[in-house]
N, C-alpha and C positions, 0 to 999 in steps of 0.2 A: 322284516318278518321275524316276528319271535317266538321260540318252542318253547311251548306249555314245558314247565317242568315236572310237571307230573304223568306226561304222556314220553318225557323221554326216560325218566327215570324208569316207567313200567317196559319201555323200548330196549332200555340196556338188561333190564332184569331178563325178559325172555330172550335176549339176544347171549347172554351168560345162559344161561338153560338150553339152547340151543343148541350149545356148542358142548355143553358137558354133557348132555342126553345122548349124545349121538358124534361127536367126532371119533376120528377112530385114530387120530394121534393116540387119546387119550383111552377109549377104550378097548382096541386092539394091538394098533403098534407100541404102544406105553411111550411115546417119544415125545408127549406131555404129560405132565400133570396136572390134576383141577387147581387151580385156584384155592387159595386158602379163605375158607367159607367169611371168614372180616375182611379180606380183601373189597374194595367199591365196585360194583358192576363196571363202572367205566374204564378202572384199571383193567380187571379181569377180564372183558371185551375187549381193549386194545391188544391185552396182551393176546389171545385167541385171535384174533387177526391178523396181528402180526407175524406169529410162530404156527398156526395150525398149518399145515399141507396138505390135508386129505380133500376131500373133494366139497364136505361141508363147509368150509372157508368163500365165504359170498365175495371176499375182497381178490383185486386183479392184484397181480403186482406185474 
């Protein structure tokens, strides 16, 4: 099976929007920062995965 790459791309875009609109690492705790706007969605989205901990974080660990 192979993903359209323009349906992941738009995937990781709102998935970065996601997280910068509304995690509260970043906009209450400050215990992230956004992304630096050249940063690729897929970095910026891994890295938000991997380091958000508020409740907005979709991933288990």
């Amino acid at each position: 099976m192979q993903i359209d790459p323009i349906k992941e791309q738009e995937r990781l875009r709102l998935n970065r929007e996601y997280f910068e609109e509304g995690c509260a690492c970043i906009l209450k705790n400050k215990t992230l920062q956004p992304c630096p706007t050249n940063m690729p969605d897929l970095k910026a989205v891994e890295f938000y995965e991997k380091h958000c901990s508020c409740s907005r974080n979709y991933v288990t660990s």
